[in-house]
N, C-alpha and C positions, 0 to 999 in steps of 0.2 A: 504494500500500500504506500501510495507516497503521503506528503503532511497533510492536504484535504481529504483525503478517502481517511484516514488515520484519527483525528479530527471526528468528523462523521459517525466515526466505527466506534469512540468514544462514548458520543450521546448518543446515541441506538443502543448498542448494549450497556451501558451501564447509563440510565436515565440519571439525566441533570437533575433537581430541584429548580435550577435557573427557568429551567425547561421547562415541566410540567410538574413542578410543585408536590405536596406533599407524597405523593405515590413514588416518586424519588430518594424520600428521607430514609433513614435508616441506620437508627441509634445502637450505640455499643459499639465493641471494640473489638468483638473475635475476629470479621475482618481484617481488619487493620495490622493484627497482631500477627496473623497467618503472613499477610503481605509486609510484614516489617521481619519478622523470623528467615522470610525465602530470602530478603534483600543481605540479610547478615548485620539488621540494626543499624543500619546509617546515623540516627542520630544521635548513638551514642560517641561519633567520632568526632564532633564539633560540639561547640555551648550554642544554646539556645537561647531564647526569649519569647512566652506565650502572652499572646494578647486576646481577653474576649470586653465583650458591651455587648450592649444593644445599640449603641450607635457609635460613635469616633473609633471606633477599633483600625479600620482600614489609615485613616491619621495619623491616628498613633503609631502605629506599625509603619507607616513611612518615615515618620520622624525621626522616628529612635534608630532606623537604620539607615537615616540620613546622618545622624550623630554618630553613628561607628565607622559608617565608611570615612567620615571625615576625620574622624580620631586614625585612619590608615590602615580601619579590619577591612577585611575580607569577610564580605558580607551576605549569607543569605535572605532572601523577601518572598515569603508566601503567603499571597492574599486572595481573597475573592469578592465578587465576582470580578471578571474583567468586563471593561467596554467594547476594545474592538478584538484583537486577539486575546485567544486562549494564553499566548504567550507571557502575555501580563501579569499571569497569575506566577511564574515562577521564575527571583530574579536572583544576580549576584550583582552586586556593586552600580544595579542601577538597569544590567543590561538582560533581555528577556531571555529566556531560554531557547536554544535553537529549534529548528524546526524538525532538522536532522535528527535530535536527540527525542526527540518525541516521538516521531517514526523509530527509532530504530527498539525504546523502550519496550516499545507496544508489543513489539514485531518478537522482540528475546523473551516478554514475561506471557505475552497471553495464553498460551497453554498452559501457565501454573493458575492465573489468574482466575479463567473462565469459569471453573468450577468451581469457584466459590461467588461469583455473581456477586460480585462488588458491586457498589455505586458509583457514580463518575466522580463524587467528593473524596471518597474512600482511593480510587485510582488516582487520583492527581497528589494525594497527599503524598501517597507512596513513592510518585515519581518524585515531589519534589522533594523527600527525604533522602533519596537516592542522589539526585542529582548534586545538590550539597555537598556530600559526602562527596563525589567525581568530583566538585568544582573547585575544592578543595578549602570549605571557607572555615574563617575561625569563627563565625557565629551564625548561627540563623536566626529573622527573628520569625514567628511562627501564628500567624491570624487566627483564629478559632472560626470555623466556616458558621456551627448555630448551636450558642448554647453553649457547654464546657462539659460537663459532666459524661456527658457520653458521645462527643464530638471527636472522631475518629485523629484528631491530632492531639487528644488527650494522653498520647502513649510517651513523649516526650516530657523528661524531667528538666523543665528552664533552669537557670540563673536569678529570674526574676518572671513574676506571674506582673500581668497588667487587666485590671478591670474597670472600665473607664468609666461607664454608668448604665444602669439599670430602667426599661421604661417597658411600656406594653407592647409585643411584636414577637411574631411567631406564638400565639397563645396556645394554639392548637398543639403544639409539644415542649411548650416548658410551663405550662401554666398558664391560671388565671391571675395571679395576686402576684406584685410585687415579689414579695419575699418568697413564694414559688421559683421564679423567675430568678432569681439573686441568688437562691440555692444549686442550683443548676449550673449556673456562669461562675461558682463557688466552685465549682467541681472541679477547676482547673488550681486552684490552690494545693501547695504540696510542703510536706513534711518539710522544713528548717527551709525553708526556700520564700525569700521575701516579697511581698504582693503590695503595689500601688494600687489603690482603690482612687478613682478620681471622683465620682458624684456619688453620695447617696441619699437615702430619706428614711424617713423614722421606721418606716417599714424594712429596708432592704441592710441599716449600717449591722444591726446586732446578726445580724445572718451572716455577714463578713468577717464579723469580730468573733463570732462563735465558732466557725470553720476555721479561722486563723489560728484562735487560741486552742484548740482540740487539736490541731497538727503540728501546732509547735512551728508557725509559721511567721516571722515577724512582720505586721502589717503598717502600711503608713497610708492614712485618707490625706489625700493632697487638698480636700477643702481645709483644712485643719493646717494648711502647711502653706501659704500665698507664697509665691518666691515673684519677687522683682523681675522684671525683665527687661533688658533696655536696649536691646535689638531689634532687628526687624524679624517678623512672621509671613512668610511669606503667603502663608492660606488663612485667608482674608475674611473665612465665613464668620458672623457672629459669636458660633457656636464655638469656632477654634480655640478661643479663649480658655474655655474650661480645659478642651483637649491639650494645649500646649502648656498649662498648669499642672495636669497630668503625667506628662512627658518631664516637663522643670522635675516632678517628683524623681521621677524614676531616676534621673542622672546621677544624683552622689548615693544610691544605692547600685546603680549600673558601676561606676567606679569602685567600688568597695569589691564588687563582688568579681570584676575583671582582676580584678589586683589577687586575687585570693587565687586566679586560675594563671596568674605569671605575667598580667597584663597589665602594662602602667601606661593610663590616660595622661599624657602631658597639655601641659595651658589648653585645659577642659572647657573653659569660660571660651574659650575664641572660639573653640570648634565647634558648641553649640550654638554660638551666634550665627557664625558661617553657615551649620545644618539648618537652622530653622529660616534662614534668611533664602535658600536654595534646595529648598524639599521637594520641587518635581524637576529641578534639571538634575538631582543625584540620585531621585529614586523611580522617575518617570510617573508619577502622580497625577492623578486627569481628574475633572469634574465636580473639586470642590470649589465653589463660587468662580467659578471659572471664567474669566472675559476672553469671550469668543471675537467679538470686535467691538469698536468703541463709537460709531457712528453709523446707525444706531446701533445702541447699546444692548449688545447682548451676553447675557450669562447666564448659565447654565449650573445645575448641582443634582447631585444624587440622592439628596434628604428624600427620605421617602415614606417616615411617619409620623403619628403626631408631635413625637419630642423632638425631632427634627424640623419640621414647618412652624414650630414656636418662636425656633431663631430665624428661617428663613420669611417666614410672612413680614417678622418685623423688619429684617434685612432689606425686602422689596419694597415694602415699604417708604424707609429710609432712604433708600438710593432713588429711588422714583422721583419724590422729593424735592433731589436737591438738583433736578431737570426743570428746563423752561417750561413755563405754564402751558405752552402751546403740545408739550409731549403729553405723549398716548403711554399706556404701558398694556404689553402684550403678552399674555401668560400663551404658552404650550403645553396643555398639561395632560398627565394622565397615572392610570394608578394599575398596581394588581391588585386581584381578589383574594388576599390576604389582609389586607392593610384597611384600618378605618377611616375608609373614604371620606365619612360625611363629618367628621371632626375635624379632619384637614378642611375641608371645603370651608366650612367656621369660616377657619380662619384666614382664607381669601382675601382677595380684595376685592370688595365689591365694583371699584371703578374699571378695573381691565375689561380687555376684550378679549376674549378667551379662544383656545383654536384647540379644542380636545379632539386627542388621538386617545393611540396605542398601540405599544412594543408588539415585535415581531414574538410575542411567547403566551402559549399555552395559559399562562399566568394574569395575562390581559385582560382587564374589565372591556369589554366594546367601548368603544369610542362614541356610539349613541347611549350606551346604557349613562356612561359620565355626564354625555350631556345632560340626561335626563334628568341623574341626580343632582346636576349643577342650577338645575331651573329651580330647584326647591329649595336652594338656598341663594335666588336671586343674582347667579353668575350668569350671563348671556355671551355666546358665543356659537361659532359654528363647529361639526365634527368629522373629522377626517381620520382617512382609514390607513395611515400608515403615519409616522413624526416627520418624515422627510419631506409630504405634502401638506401638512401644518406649521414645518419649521418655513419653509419656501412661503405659504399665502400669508403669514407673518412677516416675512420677509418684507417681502412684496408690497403689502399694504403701510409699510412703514415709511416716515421719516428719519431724517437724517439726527433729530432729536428725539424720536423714540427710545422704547426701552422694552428688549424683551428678556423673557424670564423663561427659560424651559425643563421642565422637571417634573417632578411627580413619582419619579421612580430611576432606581439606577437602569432600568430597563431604556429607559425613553430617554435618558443621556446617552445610553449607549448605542442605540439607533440612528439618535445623531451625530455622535462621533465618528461613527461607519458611514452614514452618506455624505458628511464633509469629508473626511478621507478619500473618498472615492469618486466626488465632485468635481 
């Protein structure tokens, strides 16, 4: 097979989540374990760093391996989902993993594979534990795909556990309640092994504190901990703030615990200025508040639920704003049927003109069912049946002082990243 048939032969047999959603999912670790035993334990050959939330995780996890590459490791990045390539999901020092190595992966393990009918989360993790190991890095850091507890990259013993914060999402398998939820993303917490918790609330702190202190695991809530900062951020969403308070956390425990393993962070303060100042030209980072062009004004993000559109409403908001009175502002939006549509909607704006679509996946609300639901909370707009024909009549109908806003789902940033690429 070459890299598209290979690709292909990935989602078909081993269904995405991305894809078709929970018929995809498939919690526990026997998997993983079968597939991490055949590899010879890959990551036990390098230090790690696991990150889960419910939201800034993919941030987080860029940032932090913005700061090692820049300290001079050799760095692993596994994240999810991607935008345009699969590739994106597995990196070293910025750059994606070959195409070659993904074909040839497929092609050496699938006969061991098959028969245990893996999922495609379960199969990429594998790879990207392996490839690690080949690329030869001194750290990986390691995203949690959903959840911690029984999230198939829960087989790896970090340096440092990262929990950035807790909200509603994915309920259908971690829960209804907060501390449900908090329990679960807890699951990645381990015996003497140090955990940055960035947000939490009266419901979710003593579920942290209680799993911390039962494992013998020293814990630090970065709300409890503001660190100054006097550099630049380069990811500009409202929301960053918490995340790179989170990240400020981790770093004089990221050094303590480098040190402990032979590794001495020198003028630490520069290179995190430097990392946070340059976090998507060192880790290739796409689609948070992202300015696509600045006449009109377009940006784009992958918030895509309620505790994410809290900071992005106000965001749009704001920047809308601080436009001539004669701009329009143009939302493209759209959601999957997972996510609490009509709580986002809330929090809308009532004054845009809306252009509702929807992503190329299984997962997709129809693009009239959103209308529909948009009329009931007073949003008016037209609906189009793919984002590349709602990002374009947006386009289109704009001025050079407009302002569009396109999001709703990392799905629908991702669609538009792939027809501007290809444009």
């Amino acid at each position: 097979m070459n890299y598209s048939e290979t690709i292909d032969y990935l989602y078909t047999s081993a269904p995405a989540f991305t894809k078709v959603g929970a018929d995809a999912y498939k919690p526990g670790l026997y998997t993983t374990e079968a597939l991490d035993k055949h590899a010879g334990h890959p990551h036990k050959e390098y230090l790690t760093i696991h990150v889960a939330g419910t939201n800034g995780k993919g941030s987080c996890s860029h940032t932090i391996a913005a700061i090692l590459q820049s300290a001079g490791l050799r760095v692993g990045l596994y994240t999810s989902p991607h935008l345009v390539t699969f590739r994106e999901r597995i990196r070293v020092n910025g750059e994606m993993i070959s195409e070659q190595y993904i074909t040839d992966w497929v092609a050496d393990n699938r006969a061991f594979f098959e028969p245990l009918h893996p999922s495609f989360f379960e199969l990429t993790t594998a790879m990207a534990l392996e490839y690690f190991r080949e690329s030869n890095v001194d750290i990986a850091v390691i995203e949690v795909g959903l959840g911690g507890r029984l999230d198939c990259t829960n087989i790896i013993t970090p340096i440092l556990s990262v929990i950035t914060n807790i909200s509603f999402d994915h309920t259908q398998f971690l829960g209804n309640t907060l501390a449900a939820i908090a329990s679960e993303k807890a699951g990645i917490i381990k015996s003497g092994v140090p955990v940055v918790i960035g947000e939490t609330t009266a419901e979710t702190r003593p579920v942290f504190q209680d799993k911390a202190t039962a494992v013998g695991a020293p814990i630090r809530f970065a709300e409890d901990n503001a660190i100054v900062f006097d550099g630049d951020f380069e990811l500009k969403g409202l929301y960053q703030e918490k995340n790179r308070q989170t990240v400020l956390n981790c770093v004089p425990l990221l050094i303590d615990q480098l040190k402990k393993h032979g590794i001495e962070i020198c003028d630490a303060t520069e290179k995190v200025r430097y990392a946070m100042a340059h976090v998507c030209e060192l880790t290739g980072l796409m689609g948070r508040w992202q300015t696509l062009c600045s006449r009109p004004l377009v940006i784009c993000d992958t918030g895509h639920n309620v505790a994410g559109w809290k900071y992005l409403a106000q965001q749009i908001s704001e920047t809308f704003s601080s436009l001539p009175e004669s701009s329009t502002l143009r939302i493209v939006f759209g959601m999957v049927d997972d996510k609490d549509i009509n709580t986002v909607m809330e929090m809308l704006p009532k004054e845009a003109v809306y252009y509702f679509t929807q992503a190329e996946t299984h997962r997709a609300i129809p693009s009239g069912k959103v209308m529909e639901a948009a009329a009931r909370h007073s949003l008016r707009g037209t609906a189009f049946a793919s984002v590349h024909e709602a990002y374009d009549a947006a386009y289109g109908d704009s001025t050079a002082d407009d302002m569009i806003f396109i999001g709703g789902s990392s799905y629908i940033v991702a669609d538009l990243m792939t027809y501007l690429k290809h444009s």
